[in-house]
N, C-alpha and C positions, 0 to 999 in steps of 0.2 A: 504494500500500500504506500503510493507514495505523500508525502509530505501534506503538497494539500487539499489530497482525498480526506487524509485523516481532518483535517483541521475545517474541512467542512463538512464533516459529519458530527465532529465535536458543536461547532454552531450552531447545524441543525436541531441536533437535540437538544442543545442549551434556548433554543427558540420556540421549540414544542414545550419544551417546561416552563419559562418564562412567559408564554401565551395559556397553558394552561393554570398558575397561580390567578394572571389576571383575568383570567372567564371565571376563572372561580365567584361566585354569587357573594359582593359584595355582604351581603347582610346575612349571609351564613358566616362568613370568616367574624364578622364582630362578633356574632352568637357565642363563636366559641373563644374569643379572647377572656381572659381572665382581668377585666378591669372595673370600673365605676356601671351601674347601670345607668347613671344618668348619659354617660359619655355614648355607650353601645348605642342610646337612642336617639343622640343628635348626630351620631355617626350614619345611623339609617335614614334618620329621617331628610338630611343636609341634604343627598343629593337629589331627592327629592322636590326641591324648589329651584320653581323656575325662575333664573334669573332672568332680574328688570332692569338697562341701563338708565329709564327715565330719571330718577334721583344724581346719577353724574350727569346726565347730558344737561341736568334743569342747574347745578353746581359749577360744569365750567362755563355756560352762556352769564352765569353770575358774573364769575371770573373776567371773562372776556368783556364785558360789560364795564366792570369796573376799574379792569388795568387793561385799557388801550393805545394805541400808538400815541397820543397826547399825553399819556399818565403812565407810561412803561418803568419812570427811576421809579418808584414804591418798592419797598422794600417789602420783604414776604410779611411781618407782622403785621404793618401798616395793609397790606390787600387782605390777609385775613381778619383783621376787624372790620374792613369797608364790607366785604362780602358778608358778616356776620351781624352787622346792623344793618345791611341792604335787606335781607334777609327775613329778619325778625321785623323790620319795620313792614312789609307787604305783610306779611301772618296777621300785625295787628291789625293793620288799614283793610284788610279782606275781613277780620273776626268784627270789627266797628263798624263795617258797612254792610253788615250781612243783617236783614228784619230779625228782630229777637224771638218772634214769634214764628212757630213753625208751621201751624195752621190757619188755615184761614177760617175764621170767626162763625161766618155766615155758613160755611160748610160742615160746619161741627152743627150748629144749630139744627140744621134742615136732616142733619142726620139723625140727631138726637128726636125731633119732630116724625119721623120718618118711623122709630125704633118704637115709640109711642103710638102711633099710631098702630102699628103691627098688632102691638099687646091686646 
């Protein structure tokens, strides 16, 4: 056998192993790990969600927003307090201008009217 017969059969089989570890069924291999339960089940459950970029992509148009070509010298603290009172300040101004009231009056009424009358 020469040389690198042998050394691609050793591959080989190092690739059949190493593909069979990783098919191996995630959430069997934690079952049988010896650790925390709380860990086994954020180990099963993690890849389970689906990730969402919208929270960074809604974070760098902050960024981009607030250190642009006219504002680029800021220094990293200085852009992360602008983004973090940019920030908090829409949260407020959208919680302040949002009706306190979540029903409308007249529709509660007619249904309460409605409920009564049933009886």
């Amino acid at each position: 056998m020469t040389y690198g017969k042998l050394l691609v059969s050793i591959l080989s089989s190092e690739t059949s192993t190493i593909e069979r570890v990783y098919r191996k069924d995630r959430a069997d291999w934690w079952e049988n790990q010896d650790c925390s339960r709380n860990l086994k089940d954020l180990a099963i459950y993690a890849p389970s969600i689906n990730p969402t970029i919208g929270p960074v992509e809604r974070n760098w148009s902050v960024h981009g927003f607030i250190q642009n070509k006219s504002r680029n010298r800021l220094a990293n603290p200085k852009v992360e307090m602008l983004v973090y009172l940019f920030t908090n300040l829409r949260i407020r101004d959208q919680i302040a201008s949002e009706d306190p009231q979540y029903f409308d009056e007249d529709e509660v009424e007619e249904n309460e009217a409605d409920e009564l009358e049933d009886d």
